[in-house]
ZAMARGU-4260 file (C-alpha; in steps of 0.2 Angstrom, whole numbers, plus 5000, padded with zeros to 4 digits):
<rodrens>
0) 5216/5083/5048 | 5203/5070/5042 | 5198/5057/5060 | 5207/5043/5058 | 5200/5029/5068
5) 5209/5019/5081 | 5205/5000/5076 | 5202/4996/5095 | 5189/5013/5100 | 5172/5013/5093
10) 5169/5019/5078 | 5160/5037/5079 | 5145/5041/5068 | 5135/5055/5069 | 5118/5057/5062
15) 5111/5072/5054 | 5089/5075/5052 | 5081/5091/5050 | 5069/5090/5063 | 5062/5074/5074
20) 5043/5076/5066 | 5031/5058/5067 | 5037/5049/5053 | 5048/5033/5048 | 5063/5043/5046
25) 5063/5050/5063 | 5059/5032/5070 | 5072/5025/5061 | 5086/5038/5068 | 5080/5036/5086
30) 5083/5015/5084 | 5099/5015/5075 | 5105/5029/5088 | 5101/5018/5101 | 5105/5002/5095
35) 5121/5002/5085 | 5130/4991/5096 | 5141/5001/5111 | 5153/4990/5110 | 5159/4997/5091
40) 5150/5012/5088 | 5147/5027/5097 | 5133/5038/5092 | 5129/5055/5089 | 5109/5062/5083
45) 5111/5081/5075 | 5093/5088/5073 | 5084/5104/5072 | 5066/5110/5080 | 5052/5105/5072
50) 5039/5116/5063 | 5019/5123/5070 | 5007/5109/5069 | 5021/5096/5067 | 5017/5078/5077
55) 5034/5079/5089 | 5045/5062/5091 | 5055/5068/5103 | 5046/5060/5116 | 5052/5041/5107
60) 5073/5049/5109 | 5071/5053/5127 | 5061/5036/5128 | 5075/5029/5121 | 5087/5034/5131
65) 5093/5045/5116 | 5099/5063/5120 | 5100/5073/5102 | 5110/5087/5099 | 5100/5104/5093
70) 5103/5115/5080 | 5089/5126/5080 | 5093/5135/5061 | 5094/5118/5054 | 5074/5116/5053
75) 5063/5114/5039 | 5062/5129/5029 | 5076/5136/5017 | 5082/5150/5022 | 5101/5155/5014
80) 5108/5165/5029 | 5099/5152/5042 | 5107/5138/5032 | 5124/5146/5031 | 5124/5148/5050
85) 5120/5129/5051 | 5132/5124/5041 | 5145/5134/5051 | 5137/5127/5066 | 5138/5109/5060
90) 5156/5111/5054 | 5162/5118/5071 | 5151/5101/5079 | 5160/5089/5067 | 5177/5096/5069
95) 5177/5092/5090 | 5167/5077/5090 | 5178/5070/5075 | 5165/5056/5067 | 5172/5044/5055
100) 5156/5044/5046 | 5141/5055/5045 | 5125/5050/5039 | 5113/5061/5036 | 5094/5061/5030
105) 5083/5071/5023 | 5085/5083/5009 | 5088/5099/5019 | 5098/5092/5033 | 5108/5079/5018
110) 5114/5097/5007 | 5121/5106/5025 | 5126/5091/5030 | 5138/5083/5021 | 5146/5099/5013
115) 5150/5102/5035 | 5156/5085/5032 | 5167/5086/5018 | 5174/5103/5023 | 5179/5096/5042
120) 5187/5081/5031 | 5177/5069/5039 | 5181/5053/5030 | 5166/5043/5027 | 5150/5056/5020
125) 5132/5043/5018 | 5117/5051/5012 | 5098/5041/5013 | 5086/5044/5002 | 5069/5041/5012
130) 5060/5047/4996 | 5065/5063/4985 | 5055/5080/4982 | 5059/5079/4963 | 5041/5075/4959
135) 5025/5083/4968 | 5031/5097/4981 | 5039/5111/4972 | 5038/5123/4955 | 5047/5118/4940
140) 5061/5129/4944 | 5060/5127/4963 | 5064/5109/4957 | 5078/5111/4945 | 5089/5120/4959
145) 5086/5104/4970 | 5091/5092/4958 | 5106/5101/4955 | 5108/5101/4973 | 5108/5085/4976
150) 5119/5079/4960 | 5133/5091/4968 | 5132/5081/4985 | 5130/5064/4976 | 5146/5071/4971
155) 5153/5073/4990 | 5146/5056/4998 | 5154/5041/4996 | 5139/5034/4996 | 5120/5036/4993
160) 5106/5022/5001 | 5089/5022/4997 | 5075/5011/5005 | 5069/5003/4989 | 5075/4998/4972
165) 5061/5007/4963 | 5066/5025/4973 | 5085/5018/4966 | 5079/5016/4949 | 5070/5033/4948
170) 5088/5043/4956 | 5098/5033/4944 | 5089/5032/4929 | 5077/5046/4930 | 5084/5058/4940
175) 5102/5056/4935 | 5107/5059/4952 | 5120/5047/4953 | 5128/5032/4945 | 5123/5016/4952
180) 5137/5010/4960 | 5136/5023/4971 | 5118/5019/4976 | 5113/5004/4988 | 5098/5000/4994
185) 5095/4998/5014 | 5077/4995/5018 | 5071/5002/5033 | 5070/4995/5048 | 5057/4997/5063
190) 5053/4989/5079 | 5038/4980/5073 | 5038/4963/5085 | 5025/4974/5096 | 5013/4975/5083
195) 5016/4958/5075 | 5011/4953/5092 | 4995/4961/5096 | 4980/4953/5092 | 4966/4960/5079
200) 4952/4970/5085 | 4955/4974/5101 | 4943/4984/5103 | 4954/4998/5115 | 4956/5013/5099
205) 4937/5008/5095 | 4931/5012/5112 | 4942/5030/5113 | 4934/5034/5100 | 4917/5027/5100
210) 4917/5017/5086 | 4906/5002/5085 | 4913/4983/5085 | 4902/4979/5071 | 4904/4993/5056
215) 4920/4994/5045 | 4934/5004/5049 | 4947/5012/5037 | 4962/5021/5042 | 4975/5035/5034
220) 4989/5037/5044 | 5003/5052/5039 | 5005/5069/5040 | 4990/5081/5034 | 4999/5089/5020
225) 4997/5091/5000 | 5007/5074/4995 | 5000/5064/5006 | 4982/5068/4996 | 4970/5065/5010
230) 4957/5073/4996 | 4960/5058/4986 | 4956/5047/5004 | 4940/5056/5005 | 4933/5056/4990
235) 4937/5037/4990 | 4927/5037/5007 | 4913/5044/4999 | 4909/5031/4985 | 4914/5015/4998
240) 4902/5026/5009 | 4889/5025/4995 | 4892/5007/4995 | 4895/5003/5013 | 4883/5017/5023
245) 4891/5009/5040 | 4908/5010/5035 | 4918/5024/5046 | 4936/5033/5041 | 4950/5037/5055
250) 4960/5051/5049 | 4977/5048/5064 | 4988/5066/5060 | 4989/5082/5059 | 4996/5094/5048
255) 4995/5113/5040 | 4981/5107/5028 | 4968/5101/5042 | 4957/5114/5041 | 4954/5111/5022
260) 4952/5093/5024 | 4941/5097/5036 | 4932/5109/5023 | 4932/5092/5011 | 4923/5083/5026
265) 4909/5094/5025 | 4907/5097/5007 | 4905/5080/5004 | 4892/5077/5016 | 4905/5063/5027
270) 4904/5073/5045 | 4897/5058/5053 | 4909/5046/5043 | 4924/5055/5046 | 4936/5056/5065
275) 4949/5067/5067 | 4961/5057/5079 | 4979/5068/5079 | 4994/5060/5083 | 4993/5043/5092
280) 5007/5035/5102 | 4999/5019/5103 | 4996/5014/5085 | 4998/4994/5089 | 4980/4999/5094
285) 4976/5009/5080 | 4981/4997/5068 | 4972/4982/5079 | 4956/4988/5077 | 4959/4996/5058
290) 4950/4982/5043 | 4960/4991/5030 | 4974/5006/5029 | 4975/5017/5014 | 4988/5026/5006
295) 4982/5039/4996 | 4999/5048/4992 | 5006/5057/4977 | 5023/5053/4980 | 5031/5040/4993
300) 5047/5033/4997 | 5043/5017/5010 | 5029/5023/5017 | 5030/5019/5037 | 5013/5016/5039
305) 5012/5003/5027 | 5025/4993/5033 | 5017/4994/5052 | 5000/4989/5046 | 5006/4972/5036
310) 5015/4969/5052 | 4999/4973/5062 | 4988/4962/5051 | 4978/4974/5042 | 4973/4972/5025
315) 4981/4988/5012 | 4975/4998/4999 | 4987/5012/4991 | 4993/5022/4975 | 5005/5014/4967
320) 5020/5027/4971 | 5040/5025/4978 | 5042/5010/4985 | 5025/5004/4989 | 5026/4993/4975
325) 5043/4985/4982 | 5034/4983/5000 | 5017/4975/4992 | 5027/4963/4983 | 5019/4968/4967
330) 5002/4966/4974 | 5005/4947/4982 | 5005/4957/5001 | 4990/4970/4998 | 4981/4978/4982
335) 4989/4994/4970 | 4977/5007/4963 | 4986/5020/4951 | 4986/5038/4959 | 4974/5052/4960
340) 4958/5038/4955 | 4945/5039/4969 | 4936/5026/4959 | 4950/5012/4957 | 4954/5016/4976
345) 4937/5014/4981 | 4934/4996/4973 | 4950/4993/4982 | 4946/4997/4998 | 4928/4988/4996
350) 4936/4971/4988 | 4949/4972/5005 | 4933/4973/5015 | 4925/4959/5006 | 4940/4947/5003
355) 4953/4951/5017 | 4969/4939/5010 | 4969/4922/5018 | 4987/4922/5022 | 4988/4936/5032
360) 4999/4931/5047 | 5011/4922/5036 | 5012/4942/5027 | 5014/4947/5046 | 5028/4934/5049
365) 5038/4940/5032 | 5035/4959/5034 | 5044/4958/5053 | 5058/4948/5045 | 5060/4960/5029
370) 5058/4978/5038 | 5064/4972/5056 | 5079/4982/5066 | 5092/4966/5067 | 5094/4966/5048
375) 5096/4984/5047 | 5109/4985/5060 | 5119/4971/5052 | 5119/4981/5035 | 5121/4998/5041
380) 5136/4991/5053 | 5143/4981/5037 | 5142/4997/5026 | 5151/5011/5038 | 5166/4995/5040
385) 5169/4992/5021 | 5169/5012/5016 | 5180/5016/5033 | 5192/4999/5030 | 5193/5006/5009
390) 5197/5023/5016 | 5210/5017/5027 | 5217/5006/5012 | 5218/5021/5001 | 5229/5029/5014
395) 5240/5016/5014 | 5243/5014/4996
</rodrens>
């Protein structure tokens, strides 16, 4: 029988990710499983291991005082038999913890998920889209079998959140995912007062790093994998390179393709241009001593690391993809360059370094306000209420 919650107990939600690897999603499971208030909700995190030359965030959960629960099949790669057994596993899980919702994130971790959910009868089944890998990652056919995927466990959610009204738009309308009133839109929401309050150009990420005070420095901070298009980031370091011989490029990440970016690096003559810098914990310092921070990608949903640069006070330049649009407020908070165009992101990058906007702490101010934790622990509380109270009501009819 389906949990049935108790008005006076907490209500129990349990959060389902493939794997806690450096990115926003991770972050934003670690806050919200930390900072749902005790006092009405009682948390669960569900994850699996992460994969070779995966950044690890697992450090930020123990940080956090957050204790995840491991599923070791329930990792990145598809596999049918591992994913049956995660599925079993997470059925078994859901029917002794009883949660009255699950939410789960992430496209492997949302399939398993939610079909454990719906078979252990848990009553309330939520679903974020963080972005979608309908467009850039897989074959033709590869792509088809997801889609169809995830319009079966549109089918078993009560409801489906995405983190920006363009990523809505393209589920509903392009992807036909689901309807839209079964979609809502939930930015994310991060921890960014630390980096709102850390003044510009420290100098600390500068001096690890050997960097001068004096010459520009632009960043890219993600994984090192084929959407993110670091190609496209060097190439565009190449021209601003032409025009700027001073300028220097801070790669922060690391990822399967490193070696062929590294390959790139050579080829095009950048060796002394270029750092490798890995994972960093401290990005408040990163970003302090960053003049601009790129996105290069092919396909986004709410790039993190935009988000943390406008809070940091660092000028942006990115590819008009997912949600970046949404977060730039149509180019009033930082400037858009349509994807794959070294050229276009190149005279972005220089016109940033030339013209850095004038209002940038008052983009600061609004970024923290728009994409900070108390507004998204607000909605997220409001949301699992409304879909457990129209459960209960149901019942009772």
């Amino acid at each position: 029988m389906a949990a049935i919650r108790d008005p006076d107990r907490p209500i129990r939600v349990m959060f389902v990710i493939a794997r806690l690897n450096i990115g926003g999603p991770a972050v934003h499971l670690v806050l919200l499983a930390e900072q749902l208030p005790r006092s009405e909700f009682d948390t669960t995190l569900v994850c699996g291991h992460i994969g070779p030359g995966e950044g690890d965030m697992a450090y930020l959960a123990e940080q956090r005082g957050v204790q995840p629960i491991y599923i070791a099949q329930l990792g990145r790669e598809l596999s049918p038999l591992r994913d049956l057994l995660t599925l079993i596993k997470l059925w078994r899980l859901m029917r002794t913890l009883r949660p009255h919702v699950v939410h789960t994130h992430t496209a492997k971790a949302g399939f398993v998920g939610r079909v454990a959910a719906w078979l252990a009868r848990v009553p309330v089944r939520v679903h974020t889209f963080h972005g979608h890998v309908f467009h850039g990652y897989f074959s033709p056919r590869k792509t088809q079998v997801f889609l169809w995927l995830e319009r079966l466990t549109a089918r078993l959610s009560n409801r489906l959140i995405t983190i920006s009204p363009a990523l809505k738009d393209e589920l509903v309308t392009t992807y036909r995912i689901a309807p839209a009133h079964k979609v809502e839109v939930v930015p994310l929401g991060m921890e960014l007062a630390p980096l709102a309050a850390t003044p510009r150009h420290q100098g600390r990420f500068r001096t690890q790093f050997a960097i001068p005070t004096d010459v520009p420095l632009i960043g890219i901070v993600g994984r090192v994998v084929a959407i993110k298009n670091h190609d496209l980031f060097l190439r565009m370091a190449r021209r601003v390179r032409d025009a700027r011989p001073e300028a220097c490029f801070v790669i922060i990440g690391d990822g399967d393709l490193r070696p062929t970016v590294e390959a790139t690096v050579r080829e095009l003559n950048l060796n002394d241009a270029v750092i490798f810098a890995g994972w960093q914990q401290d990005l408040a310092a990163a970003y302090s001593d960053m003049d601009v921070l790129v996105i290069s990608s092919d396909n986004e949903g709410t790039p993190a690391a935009l988000i943390e640069a406008l809070a940091a006070g660092v000028p942006v330049a990115s590819t008009d993809v997912g949600g970046v649009r949404d977060i730039l407020h149509g180019g009033e908070y930082g400037r858009i360059v349509p994807p794959r165009d070294p050229d276009a992101l190149a005279a972005a990058v220089l016109a940033a370094l030339s013209e850095p906007p004038t209002d940038q702490d008052a983009i600061r101010t609004a970024t923290v306000e728009e994409y900070g934790m108390r507004r998204l622990l607000d909605e997220l509380g409001n949301l699992y209420r409304t879909l457990l109270a129209a459960k209960r009501g149901r019942r009772g009819q």
